[in-house]
NUDRENDREN-21315 format. One record per residue (C-alpha): residue in one letter; residue number from 1; x, y, z. Coordinates in nm, 4 decimals. Layout:
BEGIN
<r><rest>A</rest><nr>NUM</nr><x>X</x><y>Y</y><z>Z</z></r>
...
***
This chain:
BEGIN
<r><rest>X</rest><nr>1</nr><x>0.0000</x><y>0.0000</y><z>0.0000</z></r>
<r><rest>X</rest><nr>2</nr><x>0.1171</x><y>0.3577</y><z>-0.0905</z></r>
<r><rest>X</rest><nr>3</nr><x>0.1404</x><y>0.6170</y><z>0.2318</z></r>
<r><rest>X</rest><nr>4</nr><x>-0.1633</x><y>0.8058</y><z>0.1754</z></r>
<r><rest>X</rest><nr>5</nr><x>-0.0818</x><y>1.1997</y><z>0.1595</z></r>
<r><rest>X</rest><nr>6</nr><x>-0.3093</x><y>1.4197</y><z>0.2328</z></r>
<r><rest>X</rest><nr>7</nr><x>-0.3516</x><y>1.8084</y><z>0.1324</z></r>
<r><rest>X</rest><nr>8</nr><x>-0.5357</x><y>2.0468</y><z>0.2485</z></r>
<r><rest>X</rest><nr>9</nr><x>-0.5642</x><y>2.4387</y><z>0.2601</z></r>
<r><rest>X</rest><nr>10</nr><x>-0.2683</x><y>2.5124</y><z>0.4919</z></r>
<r><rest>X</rest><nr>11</nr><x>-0.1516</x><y>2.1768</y><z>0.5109</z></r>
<r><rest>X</rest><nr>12</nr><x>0.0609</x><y>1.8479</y><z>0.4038</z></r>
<r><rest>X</rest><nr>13</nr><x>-0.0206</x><y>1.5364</y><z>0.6293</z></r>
<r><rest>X</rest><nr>14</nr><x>0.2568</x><y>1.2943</y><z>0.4776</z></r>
<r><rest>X</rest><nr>15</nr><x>0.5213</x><y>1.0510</y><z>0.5834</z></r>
<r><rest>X</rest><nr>16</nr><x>0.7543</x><y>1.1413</y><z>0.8441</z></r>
<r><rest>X</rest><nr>17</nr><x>1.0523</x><y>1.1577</y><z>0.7505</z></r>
<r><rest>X</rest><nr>18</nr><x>1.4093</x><y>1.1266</y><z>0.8889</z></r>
<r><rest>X</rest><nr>19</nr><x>1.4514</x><y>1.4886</y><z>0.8503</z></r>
<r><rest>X</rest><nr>20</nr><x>1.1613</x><y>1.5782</y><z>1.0695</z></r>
<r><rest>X</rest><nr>21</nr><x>1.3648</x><y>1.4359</y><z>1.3870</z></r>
<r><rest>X</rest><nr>22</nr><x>1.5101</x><y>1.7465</y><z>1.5037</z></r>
<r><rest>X</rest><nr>23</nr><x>1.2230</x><y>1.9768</y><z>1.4865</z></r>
<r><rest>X</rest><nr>24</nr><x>0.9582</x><y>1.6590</y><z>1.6374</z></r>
<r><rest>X</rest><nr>25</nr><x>1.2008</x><y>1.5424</y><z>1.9576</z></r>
<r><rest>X</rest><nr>26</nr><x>1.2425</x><y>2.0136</y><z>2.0018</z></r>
<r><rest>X</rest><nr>27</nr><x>0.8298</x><y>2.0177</y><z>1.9597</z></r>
<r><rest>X</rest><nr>28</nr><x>0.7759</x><y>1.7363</y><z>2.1460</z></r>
<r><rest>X</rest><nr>29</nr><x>0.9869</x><y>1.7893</y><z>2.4241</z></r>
<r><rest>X</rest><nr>30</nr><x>0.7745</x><y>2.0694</y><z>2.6003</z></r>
<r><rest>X</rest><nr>31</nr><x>0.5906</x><y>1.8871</y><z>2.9123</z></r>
<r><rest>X</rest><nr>32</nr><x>0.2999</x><y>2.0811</y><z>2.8205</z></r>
<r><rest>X</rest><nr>33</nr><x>0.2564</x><y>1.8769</y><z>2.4329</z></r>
<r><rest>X</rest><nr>34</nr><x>0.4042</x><y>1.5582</y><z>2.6377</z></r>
<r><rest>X</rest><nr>35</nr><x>0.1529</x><y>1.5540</y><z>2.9004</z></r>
<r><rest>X</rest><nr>36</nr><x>-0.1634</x><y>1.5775</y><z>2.6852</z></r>
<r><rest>X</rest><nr>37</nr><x>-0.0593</x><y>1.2534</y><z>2.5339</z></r>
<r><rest>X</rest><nr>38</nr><x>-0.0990</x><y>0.9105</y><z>2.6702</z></r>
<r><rest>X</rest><nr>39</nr><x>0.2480</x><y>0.7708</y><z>2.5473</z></r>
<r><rest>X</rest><nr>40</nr><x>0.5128</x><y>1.0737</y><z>2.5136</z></r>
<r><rest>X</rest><nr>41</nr><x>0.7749</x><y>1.0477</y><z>2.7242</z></r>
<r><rest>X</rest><nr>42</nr><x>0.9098</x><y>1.3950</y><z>2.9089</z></r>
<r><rest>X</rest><nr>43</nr><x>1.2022</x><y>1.4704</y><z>2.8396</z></r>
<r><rest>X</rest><nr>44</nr><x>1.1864</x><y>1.3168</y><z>2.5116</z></r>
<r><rest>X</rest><nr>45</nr><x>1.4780</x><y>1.1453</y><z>2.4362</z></r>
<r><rest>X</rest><nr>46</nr><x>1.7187</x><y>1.0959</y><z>2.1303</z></r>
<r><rest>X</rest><nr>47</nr><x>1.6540</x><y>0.7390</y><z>2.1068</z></r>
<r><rest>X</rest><nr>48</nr><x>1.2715</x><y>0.7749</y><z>2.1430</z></r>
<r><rest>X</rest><nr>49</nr><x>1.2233</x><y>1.0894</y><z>1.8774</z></r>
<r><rest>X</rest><nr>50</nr><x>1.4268</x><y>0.8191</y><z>1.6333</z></r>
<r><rest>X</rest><nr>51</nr><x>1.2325</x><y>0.5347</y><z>1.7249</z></r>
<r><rest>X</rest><nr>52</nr><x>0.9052</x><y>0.7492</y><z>1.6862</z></r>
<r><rest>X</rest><nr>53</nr><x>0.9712</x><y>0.7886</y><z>1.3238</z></r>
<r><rest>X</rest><nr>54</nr><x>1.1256</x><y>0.4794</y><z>1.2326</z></r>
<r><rest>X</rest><nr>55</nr><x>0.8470</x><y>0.2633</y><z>1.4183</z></r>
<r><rest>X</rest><nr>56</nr><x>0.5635</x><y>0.5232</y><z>1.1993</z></r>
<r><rest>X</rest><nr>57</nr><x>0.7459</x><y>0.5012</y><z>0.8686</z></r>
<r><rest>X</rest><nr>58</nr><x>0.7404</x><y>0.1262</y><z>0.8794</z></r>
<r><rest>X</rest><nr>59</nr><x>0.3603</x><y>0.0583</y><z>0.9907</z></r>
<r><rest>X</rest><nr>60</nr><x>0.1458</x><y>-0.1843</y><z>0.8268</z></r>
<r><rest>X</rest><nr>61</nr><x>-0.0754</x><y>0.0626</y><z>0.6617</z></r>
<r><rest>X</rest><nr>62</nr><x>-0.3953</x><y>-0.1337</y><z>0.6301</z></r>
<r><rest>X</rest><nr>63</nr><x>-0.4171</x><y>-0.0973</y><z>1.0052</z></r>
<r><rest>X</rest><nr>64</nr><x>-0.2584</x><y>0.1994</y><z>1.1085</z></r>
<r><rest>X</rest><nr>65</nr><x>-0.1272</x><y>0.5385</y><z>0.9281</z></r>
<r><rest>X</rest><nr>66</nr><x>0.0628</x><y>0.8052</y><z>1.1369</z></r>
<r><rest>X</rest><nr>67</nr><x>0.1243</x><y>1.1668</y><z>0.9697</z></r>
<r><rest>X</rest><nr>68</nr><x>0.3715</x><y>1.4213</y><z>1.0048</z></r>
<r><rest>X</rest><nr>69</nr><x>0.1636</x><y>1.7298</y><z>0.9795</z></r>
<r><rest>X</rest><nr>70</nr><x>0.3821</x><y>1.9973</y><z>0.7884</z></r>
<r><rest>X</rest><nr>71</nr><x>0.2464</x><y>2.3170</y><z>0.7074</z></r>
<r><rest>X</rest><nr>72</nr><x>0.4624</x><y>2.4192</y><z>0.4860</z></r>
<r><rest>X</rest><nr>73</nr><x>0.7565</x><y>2.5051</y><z>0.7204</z></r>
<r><rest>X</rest><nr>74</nr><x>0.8274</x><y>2.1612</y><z>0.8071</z></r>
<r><rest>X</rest><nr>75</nr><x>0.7078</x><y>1.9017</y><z>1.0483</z></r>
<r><rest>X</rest><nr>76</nr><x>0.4645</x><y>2.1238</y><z>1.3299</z></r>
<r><rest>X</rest><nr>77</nr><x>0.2946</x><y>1.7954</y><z>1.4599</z></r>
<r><rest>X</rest><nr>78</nr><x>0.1620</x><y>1.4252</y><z>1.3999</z></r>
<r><rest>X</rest><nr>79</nr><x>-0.1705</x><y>1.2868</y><z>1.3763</z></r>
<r><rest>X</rest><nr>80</nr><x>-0.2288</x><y>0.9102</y><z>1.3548</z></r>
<r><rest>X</rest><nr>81</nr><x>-0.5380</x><y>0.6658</y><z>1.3131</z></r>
<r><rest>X</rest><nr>82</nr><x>-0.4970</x><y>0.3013</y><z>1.4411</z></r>
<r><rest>X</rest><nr>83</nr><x>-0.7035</x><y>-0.0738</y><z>1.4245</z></r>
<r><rest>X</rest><nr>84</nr><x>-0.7941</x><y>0.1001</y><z>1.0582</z></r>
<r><rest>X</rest><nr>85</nr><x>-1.1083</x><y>-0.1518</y><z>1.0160</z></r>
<r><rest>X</rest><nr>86</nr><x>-1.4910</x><y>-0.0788</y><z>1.0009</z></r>
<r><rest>X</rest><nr>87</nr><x>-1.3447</x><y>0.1860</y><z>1.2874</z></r>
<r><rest>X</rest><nr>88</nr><x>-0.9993</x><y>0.3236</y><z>1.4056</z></r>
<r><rest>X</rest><nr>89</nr><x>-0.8827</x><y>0.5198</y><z>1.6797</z></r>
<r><rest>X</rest><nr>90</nr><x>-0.7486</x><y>0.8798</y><z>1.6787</z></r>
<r><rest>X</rest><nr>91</nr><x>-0.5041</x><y>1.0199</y><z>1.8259</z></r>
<r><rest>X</rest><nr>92</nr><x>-0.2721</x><y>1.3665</y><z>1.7358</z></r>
<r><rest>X</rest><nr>93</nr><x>-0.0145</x><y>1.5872</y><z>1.8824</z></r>
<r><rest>X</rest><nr>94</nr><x>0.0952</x><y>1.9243</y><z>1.7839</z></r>
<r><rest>X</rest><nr>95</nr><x>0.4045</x><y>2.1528</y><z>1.8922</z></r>
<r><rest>X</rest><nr>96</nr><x>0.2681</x><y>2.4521</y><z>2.1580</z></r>
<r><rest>X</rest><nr>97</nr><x>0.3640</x><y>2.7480</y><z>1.9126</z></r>
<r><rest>X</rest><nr>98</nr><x>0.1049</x><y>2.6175</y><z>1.6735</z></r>
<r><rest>X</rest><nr>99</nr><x>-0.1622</x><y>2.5416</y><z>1.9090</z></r>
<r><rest>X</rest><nr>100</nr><x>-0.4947</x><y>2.8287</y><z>1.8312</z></r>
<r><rest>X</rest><nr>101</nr><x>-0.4524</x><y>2.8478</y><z>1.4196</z></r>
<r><rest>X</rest><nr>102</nr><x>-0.6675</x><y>2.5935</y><z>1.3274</z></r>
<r><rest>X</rest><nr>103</nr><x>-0.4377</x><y>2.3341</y><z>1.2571</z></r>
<r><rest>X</rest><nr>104</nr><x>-0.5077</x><y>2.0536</y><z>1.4068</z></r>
<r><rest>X</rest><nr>105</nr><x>-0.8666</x><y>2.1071</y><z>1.3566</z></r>
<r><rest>X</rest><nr>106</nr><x>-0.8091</x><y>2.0704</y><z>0.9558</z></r>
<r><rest>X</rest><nr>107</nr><x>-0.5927</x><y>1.7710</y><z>0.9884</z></r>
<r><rest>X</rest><nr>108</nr><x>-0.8482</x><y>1.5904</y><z>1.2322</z></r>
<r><rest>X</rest><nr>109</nr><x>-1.1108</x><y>1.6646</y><z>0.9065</z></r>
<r><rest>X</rest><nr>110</nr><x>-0.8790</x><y>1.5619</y><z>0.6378</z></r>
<r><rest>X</rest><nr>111</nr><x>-0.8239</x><y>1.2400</y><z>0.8424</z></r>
<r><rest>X</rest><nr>112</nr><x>-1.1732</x><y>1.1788</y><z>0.8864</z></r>
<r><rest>X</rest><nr>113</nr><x>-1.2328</x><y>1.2210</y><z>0.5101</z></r>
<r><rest>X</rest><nr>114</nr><x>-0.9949</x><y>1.0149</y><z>0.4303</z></r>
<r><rest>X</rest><nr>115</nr><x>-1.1455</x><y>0.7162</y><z>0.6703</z></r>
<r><rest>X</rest><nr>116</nr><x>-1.4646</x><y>0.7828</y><z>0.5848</z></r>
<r><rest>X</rest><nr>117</nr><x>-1.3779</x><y>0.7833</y><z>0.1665</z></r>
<r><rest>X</rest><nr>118</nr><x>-1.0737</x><y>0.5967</y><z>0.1175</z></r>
<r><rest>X</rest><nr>119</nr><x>-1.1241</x><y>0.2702</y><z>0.4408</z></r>
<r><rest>X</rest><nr>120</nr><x>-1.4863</x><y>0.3095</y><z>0.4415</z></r>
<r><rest>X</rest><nr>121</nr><x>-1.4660</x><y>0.3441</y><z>0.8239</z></r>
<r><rest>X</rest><nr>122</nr><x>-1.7708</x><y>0.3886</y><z>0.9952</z></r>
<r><rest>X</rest><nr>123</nr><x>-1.6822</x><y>0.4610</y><z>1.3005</z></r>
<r><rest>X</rest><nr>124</nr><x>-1.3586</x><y>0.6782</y><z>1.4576</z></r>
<r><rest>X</rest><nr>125</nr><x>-1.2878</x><y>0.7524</y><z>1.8371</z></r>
<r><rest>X</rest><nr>126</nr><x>-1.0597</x><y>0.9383</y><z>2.0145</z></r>
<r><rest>X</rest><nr>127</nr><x>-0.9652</x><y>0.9639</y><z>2.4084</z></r>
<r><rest>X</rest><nr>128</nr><x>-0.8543</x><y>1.3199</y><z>2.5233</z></r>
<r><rest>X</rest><nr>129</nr><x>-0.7493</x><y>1.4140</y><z>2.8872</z></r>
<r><rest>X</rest><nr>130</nr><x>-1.0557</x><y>1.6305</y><z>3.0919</z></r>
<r><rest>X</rest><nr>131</nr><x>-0.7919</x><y>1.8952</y><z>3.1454</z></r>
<r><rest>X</rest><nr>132</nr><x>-0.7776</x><y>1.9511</y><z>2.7475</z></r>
<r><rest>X</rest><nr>133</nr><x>-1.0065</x><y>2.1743</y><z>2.6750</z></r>
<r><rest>X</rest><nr>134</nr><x>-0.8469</x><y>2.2681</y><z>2.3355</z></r>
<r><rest>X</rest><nr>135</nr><x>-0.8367</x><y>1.8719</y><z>2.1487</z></r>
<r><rest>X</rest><nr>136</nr><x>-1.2395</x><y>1.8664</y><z>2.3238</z></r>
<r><rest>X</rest><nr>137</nr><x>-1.3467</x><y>2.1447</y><z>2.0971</z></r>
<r><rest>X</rest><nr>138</nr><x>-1.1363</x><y>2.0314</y><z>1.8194</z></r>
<r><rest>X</rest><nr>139</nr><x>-1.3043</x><y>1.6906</y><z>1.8209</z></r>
<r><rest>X</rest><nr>140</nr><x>-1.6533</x><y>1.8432</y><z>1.8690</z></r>
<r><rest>X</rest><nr>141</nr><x>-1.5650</x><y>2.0919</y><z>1.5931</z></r>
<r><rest>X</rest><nr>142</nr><x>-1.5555</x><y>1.7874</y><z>1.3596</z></r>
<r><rest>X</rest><nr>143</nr><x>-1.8354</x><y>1.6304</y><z>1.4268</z></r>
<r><rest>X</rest><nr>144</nr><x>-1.7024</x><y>1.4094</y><z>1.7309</z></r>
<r><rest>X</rest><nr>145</nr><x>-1.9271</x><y>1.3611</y><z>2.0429</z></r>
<r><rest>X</rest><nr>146</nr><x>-1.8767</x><y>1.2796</y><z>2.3829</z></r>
<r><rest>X</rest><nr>147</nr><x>-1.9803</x><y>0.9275</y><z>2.5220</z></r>
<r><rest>X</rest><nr>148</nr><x>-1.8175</x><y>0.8376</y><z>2.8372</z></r>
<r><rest>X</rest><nr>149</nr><x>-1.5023</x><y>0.8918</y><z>3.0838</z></r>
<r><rest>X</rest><nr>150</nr><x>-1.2863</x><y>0.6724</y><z>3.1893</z></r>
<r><rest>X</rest><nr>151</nr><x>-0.8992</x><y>0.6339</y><z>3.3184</z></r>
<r><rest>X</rest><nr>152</nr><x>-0.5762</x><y>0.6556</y><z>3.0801</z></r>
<r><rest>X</rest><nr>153</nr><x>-0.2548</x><y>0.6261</y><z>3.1802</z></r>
<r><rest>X</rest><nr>154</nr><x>0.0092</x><y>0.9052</y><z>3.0865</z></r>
<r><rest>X</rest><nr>155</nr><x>0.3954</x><y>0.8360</y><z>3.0109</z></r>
<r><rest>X</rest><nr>156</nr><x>0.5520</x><y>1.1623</y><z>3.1091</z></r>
<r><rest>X</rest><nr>157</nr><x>0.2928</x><y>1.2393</y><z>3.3814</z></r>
<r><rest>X</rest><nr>158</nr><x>0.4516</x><y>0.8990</y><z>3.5135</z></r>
<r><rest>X</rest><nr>159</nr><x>0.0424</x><y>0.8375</y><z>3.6382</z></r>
<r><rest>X</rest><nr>160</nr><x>-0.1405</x><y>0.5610</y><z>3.6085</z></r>
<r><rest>X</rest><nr>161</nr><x>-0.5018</x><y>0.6738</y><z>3.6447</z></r>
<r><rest>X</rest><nr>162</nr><x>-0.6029</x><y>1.0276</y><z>3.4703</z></r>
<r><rest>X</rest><nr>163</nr><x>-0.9538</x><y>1.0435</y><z>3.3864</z></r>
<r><rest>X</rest><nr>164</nr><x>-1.0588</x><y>1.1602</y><z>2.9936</z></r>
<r><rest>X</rest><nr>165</nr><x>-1.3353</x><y>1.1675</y><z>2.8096</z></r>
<r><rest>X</rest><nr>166</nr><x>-1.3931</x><y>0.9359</y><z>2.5180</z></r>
<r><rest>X</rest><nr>167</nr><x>-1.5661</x><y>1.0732</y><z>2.1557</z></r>
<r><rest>X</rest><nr>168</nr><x>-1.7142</x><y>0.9133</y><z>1.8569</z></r>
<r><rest>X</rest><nr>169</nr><x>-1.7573</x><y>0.9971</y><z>1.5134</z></r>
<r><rest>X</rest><nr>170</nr><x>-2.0452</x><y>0.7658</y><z>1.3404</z></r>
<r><rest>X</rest><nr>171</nr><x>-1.9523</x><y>0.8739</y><z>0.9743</z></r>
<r><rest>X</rest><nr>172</nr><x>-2.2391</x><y>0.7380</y><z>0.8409</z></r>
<r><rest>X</rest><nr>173</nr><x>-2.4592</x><y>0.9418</y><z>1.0645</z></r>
<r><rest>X</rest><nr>174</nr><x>-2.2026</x><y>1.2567</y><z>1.0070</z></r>
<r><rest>X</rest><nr>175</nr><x>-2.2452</x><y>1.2391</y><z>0.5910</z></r>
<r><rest>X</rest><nr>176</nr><x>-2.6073</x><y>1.2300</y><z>0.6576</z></r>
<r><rest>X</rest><nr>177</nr><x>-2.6292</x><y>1.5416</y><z>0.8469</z></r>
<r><rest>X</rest><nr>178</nr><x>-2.4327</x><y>1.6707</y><z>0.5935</z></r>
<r><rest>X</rest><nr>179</nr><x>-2.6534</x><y>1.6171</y><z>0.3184</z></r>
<r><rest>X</rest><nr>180</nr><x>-2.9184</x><y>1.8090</y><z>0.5230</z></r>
<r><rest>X</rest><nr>181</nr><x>-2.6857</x><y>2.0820</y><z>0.6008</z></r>
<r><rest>X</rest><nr>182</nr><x>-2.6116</x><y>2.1237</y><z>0.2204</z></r>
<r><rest>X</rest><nr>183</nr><x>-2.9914</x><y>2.0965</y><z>0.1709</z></r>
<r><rest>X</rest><nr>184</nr><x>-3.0812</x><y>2.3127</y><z>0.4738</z></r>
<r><rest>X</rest><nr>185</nr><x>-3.2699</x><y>2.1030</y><z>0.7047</z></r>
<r><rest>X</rest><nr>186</nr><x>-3.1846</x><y>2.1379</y><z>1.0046</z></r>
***
């Protein structure tokens, strides 16, 4: 299978890249990116920023796809979708001096487009910590609601038990409403 690059207004999603590593282990080492994620270590680490893109660039990608989000500068983030079947799981992070332009708002939609047109997945979820504010309203901004909370664990928090709140897209439901949106039926 053929990494699937994505374009949209602002952005690339593609394959990272060797050459992202410098600019993803600076990004990614602020606590405050690390600790919104479930599996970033803090202080990221040589070995981990490598193994981070070497693990991504060699996925099988009928079952998982991970993106280096670039928006024209170079790598500002990643977003990935995982268990690609009849649904997948969500999951993004972005570097702190991009966070409030839109960004990751676009490539969450360009993701979901993809799934919904390309894997014919039906259903996408994503888990986001209760003290995010920012990734809840970039979920429901898409289309994503909320449906129950539960405990995660978090790598650089070192914390076993940090409650978040899991969302669902139904993309058969979300075309729908489209249509009437386009139609104006509300």
């Amino acid at each position: 299978m053929i990494f699937p690059e994505l374009q949209t207004n602002r952005l690339i999603l593609r394959a990272l890249q060797p050459d992202d590593y410098p600019r993803l282990r600076f990004l990614f080492s602020d606590f405050d990116v690390a600790r919104m994620t479930a599996s970033f270590p803090h202080p990221i680490t040589d070995e981990w920023a490598h193994e981070f893109i070497t693990r991504n660039h060699s996925n099988d990608l009928s079952t998982d796809v991970v993106w280096a989000i670039d928006n024209g500068t170079g790598f500002i983030g990643s977003i990935g979708a995982h268990r690609i079947g009849k649904s997948a799981s969500m999951g993004y992070a972005l570097g702190k001096y991009y966070w409030r332009r839109g960004y990751m708002s676009e490539a969450v939609q360009a993701v979901v487009n993809y799934l919904q047109n390309e894997r014919c997945v039906e259903n996408v979820d994503a888990c986001v910590f209760l003290e995010n504010p920012a990734s809840f309203r970039v979920l429901m901004k898409n289309g994503f609601v909320p449906t129950s909370v539960c405990t995660h664990s978090c790598v650089s928090r070192e914390a076993d038990e940090i409650e978040t709140q899991n969302f669902e897209l139904k993309l058969a439901q979300s075309a729908e409403q489209s249509q009437f949106a386009v139609a104006g039926i509300r």
